[in-house]
C-alpha positions in Angstrom: 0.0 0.0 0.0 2.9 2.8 0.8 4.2 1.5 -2.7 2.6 4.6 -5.1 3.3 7.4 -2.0 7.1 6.1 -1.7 7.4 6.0 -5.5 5.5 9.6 -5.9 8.2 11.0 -3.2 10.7 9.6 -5.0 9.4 10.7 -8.3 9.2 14.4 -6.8 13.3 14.1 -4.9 14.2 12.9 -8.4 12.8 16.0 -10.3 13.5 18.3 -7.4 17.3 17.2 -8.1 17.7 16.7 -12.1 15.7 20.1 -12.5 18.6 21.8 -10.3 18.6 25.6 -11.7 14.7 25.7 -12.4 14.5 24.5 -8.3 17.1 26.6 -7.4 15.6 29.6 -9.3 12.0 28.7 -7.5 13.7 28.4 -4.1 15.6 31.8 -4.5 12.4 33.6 -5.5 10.4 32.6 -2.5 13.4 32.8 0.0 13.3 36.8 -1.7 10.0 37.0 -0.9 10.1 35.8 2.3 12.7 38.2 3.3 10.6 41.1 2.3 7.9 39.4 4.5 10.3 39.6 6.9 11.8 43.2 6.6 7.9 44.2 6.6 7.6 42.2 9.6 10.6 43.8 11.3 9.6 47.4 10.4 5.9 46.5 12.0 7.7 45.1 15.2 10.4 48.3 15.5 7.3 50.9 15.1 5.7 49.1 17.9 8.9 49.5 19.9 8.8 52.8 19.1 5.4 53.5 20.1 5.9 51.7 23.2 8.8 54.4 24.1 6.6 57.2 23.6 3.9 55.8 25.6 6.2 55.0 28.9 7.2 59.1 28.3 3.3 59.7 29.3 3.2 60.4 33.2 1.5 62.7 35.1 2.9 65.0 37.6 1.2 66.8 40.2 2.4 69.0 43.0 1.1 69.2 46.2 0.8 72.9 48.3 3.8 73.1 50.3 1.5 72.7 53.9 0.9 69.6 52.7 1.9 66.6 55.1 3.9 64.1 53.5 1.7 61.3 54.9 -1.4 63.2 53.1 0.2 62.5 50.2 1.4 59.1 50.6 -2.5 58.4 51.4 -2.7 59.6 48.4 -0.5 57.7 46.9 -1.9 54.2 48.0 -5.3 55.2 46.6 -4.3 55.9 43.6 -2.5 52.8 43.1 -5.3 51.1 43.1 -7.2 53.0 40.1 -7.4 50.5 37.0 -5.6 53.0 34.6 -2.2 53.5 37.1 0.4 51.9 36.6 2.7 53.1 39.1 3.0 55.9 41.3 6.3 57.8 42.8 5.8 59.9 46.0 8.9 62.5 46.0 9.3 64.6 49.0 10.2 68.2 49.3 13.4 67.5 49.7 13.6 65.3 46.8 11.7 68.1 44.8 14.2 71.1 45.9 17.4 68.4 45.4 16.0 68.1 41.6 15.1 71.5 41.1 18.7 72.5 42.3 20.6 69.6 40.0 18.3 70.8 36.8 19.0 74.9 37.3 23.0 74.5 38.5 24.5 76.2 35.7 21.7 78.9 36.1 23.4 81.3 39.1 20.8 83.8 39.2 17.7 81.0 39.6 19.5 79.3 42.7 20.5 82.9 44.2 17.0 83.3 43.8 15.8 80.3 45.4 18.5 80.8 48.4 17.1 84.1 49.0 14.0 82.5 50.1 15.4 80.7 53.1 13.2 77.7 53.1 11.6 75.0 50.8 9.1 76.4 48.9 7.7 73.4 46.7 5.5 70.8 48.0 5.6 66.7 47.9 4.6 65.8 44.5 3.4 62.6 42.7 4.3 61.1 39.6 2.3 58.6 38.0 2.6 56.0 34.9 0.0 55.2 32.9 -0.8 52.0 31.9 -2.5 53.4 28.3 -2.1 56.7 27.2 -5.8 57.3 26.3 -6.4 56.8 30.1 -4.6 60.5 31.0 -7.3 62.7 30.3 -9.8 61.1 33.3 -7.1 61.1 35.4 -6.3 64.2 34.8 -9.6 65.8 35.6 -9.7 63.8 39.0 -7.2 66.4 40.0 -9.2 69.3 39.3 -11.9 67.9 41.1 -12.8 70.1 44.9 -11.8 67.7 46.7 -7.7 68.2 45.7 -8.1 71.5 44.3 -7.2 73.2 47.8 -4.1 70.8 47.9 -3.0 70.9 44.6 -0.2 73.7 43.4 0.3 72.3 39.8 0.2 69.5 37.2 1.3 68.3 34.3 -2.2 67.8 32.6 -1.9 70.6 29.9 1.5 68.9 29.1 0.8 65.9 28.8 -2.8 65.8 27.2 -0.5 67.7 24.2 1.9 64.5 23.8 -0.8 62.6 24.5 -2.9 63.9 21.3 0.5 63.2 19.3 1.1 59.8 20.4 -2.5 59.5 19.1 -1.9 60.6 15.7 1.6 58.7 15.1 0.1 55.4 16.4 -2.9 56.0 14.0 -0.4 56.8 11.1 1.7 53.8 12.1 -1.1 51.3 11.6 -2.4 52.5 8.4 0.7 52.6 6.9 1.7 49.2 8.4 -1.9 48.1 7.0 -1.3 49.8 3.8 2.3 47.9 3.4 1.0 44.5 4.5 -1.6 45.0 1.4 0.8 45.9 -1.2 3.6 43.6 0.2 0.5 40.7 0.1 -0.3 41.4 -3.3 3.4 41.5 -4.9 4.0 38.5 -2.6 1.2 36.3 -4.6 2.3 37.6 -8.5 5.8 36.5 -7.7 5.1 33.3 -6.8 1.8 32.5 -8.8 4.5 33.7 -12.2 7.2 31.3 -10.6 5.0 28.3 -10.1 3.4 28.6 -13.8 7.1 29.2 -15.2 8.0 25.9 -13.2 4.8 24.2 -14.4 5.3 25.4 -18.6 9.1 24.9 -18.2 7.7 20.6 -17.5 5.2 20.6 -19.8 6.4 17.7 -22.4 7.3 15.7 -19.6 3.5 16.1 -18.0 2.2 15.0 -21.5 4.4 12.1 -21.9 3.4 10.8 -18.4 -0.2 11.4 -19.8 0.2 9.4 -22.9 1.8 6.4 -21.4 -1.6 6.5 -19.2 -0.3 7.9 -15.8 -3.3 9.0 -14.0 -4.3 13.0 -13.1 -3.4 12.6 -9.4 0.0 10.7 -10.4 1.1 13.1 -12.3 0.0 16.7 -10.2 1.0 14.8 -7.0 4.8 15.2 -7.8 4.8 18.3 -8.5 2.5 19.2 -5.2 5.1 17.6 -3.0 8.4 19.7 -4.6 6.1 22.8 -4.0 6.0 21.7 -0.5 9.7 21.2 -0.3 10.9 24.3 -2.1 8.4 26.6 0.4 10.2 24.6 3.4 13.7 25.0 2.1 13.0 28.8 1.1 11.2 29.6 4.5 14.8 28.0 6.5 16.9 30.1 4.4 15.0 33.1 4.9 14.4 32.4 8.6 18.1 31.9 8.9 19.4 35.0 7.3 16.9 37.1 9.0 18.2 35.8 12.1 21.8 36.3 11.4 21.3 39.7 10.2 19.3 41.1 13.2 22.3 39.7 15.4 25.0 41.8 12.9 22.9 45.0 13.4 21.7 44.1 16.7 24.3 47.6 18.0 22.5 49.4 15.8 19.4 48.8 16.4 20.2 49.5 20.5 21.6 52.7 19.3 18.5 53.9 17.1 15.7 52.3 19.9 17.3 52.4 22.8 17.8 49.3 25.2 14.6 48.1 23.5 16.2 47.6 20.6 17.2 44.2 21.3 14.1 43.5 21.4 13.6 43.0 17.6 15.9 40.0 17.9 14.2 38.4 20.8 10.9 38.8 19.1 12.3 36.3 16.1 13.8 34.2 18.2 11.0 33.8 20.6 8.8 33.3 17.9 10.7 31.2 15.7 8.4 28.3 15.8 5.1 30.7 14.7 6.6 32.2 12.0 8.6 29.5 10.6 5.5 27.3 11.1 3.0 29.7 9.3 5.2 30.1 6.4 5.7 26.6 5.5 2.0 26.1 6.3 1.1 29.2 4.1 3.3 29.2 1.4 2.9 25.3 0.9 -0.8 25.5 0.8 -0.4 28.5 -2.2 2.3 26.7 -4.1 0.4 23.7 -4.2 -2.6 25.8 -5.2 -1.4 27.6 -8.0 0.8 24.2 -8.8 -2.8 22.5 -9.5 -3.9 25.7 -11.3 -1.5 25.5 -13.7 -1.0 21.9 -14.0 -4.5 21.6 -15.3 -4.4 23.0 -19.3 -1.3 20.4 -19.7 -3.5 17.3 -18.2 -5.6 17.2 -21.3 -4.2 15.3 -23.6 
C-alpha cells in the first residue's frame, strides 16, 4: 500500500534534483519573498517598539501645596495605586523636589540665588504617575481638578501631557495604516511572484507532463509530484530566509540599540521567541499556495 506514496516522493526528490537551476531559481524567489515578509515584519515590530517608548514618556505629575503633610500624600499615593488606569505611582518629597530642582538649574546662578534668598523650601511633595494606556490621561487628569484636591493641589502636568498625549495618538494612527497599507501591497506582490514562478516551473515541465499522460499515468499521479516539490521548495525557502533574517538582526543588533534604545534588542528576541510561529506559518502558508497555484497551472497540460 505505501508503494505509489514512496514512489510519488521519489518521483518528486528525483525531479526536485535533475531540475537543479529551475528549483534553485524557485527556491531563491520565494526565500526573496520571504525576506521582504520579513523586513515588513521587522519594520511593524520596531514601530511598535517605538510606540511603546513614547507611551512610557506619558506620566502625570502633580504637586502638592507646600503645607501639605507628606503622609497626606502618601494616602494619596496608596489610593491611587489602586485605580485601574495606574500603573505606578512615585511619591517624592520636598526634599527630593528642591534636590531636583537644584541639579536641573546649577549652571543657572541667578535661579539658585534666587531660590536661596527664600530661606526655606518652597515646593510641595509631589506625585508622579505611569499610565498604563495613554488614552487613560485625560480622566485622570480631571480627577485632580476635582474640589476635593483643588485646595491641595499647586500644579500639574495635565496641559502637558494631554498635548503629547494627542500626538502619540496621531503617530500610532499613522503607524497602523501605513503598516496596514504595506501589509496589502507587500500581500499582493508576494502572490504575483510566486503565482509567475509556479506557472514558469509548471510550462518549463510541460512535455514531460504529457508524456506521463500518454503512457496512461493518472491526473493525481502526475499533479502529486509536483504538489510535493512545492511543499519542499516553500520549506527549504522559509529555513533560508528564517536563517538569514536571524543572522542579520544579530550583525545590526548595536544598531538597532543605538536607534531604539535598550529596546532595541528586542527585535531579535521577538524572532527568536517566535521562531516556531513564523517559521511554522510560512511553511504552512506558502505550501498551501504553491500547491494551489501548482494545480492551477498543471491543469491546461493534463488534457491530452
Amino acid at each position: 500500500m505505501l508503494t505509489t506514496p514512496l514512489r510519488l516522493l521519489k518521483f518528486a526528490l528525483q525531479d526536485f534534483g535533475r531540475n537543479i537551476w529551475l528549483t534553485t531559481t524557485t527556491v531563491v524567489i520565494l526565500t526573496l519573498t520571504l525576506l521582504s515578509v520579513h523586513v515588513l515584519l521587522a519594520v511593524n515590530v520596531a514601530g511598535q517598539i517605538a510606540l511603546h517608548a513614547l507611551e512610557s514618556r506619558v506620566d502625570l505629575r502633580v504637586q502638592f501645596r507646600s503645607s501639605i503633610a507628606e503622609s497626606e500624600v502618601d494616602a494619596t499615593r496608596i489610593d491611587l495605586e489602586q485605580r485601574e488606569e495606574v500603573a505606578s505611582v512615585e511619591h517624592r518629597s520636598r526634599a527630593q523636589v528642591l534636590a531636583e530642582f537644584r541639579e536641573l538649574h546649577r549652571g543657572n546662578a541667578d535661579v539658585l540665588a534666587a531660590l536661596d534668598e527664600l530661606g526655606e523650601n518652597p515646593f510641595g511633595p509631589e506625585l508622579r504617575m505611569q499610565l498604563r494606556r495613554p488614552e487613560d490621561f485625560p480622566a485622570l487628569a480631571r480627577l485632580f481638578e476635582e474640589p476635593a484636591f483643588a485646595g491641595r493641589v499647586a500644579a500639574t502636568s495635565a496641559s502637558d501631557g494631554r498635548v503629547l498625549v494627542e500626538r502619540l495618538t496621531v503617530v500610532t494612527d499613522r503607524v497602523r495604516l501605513v503598516g496596514m497599507v504595506m501589509s496589502a501591497l507587500s500581500f499582493a506582490v508576494t502572490l504575483l511572484i510566486i503565482i509567475n514562478a509556479m506557472r514558469i516551473a509548471t510550462y518549463a515541465r510541460r512535455e514531460e507532463v504529457g508524456i506521463m499522460k500518454l503512457v496512461g499515468a493518472t491526473n493525481w499521479f502526475v499533479r502529486t509530484p509536483f504538489l510535493i516539490m512545492g511543499v519542499l521548495a516553500s520549506a527549504l525557502a522559509t529555513g533560508l530566509a528564517y536563517g538569514i533574517t536571524t543572522l542579520v538582526l544579530r550583525v545590526i543588533a548595536p544598531t538597532l540599540r543605538e536607534l531604539l534604545g535598550p529596546r532595541g534588542v528586542d527585535m531579535v528576541l521577538f524572532f527568536r521567541d517566535h521562531a516556531g510561529v513564523i517559521v511554522g506559518a510560512e511553511i504552512l502558508s506558502l505550501s498551501l499556495l504553491t500547491v494551489f497555484i501548482s494545480a492551477l497551472a498543471l491543469r491546461r497540460y493534463l488534457r491530452v
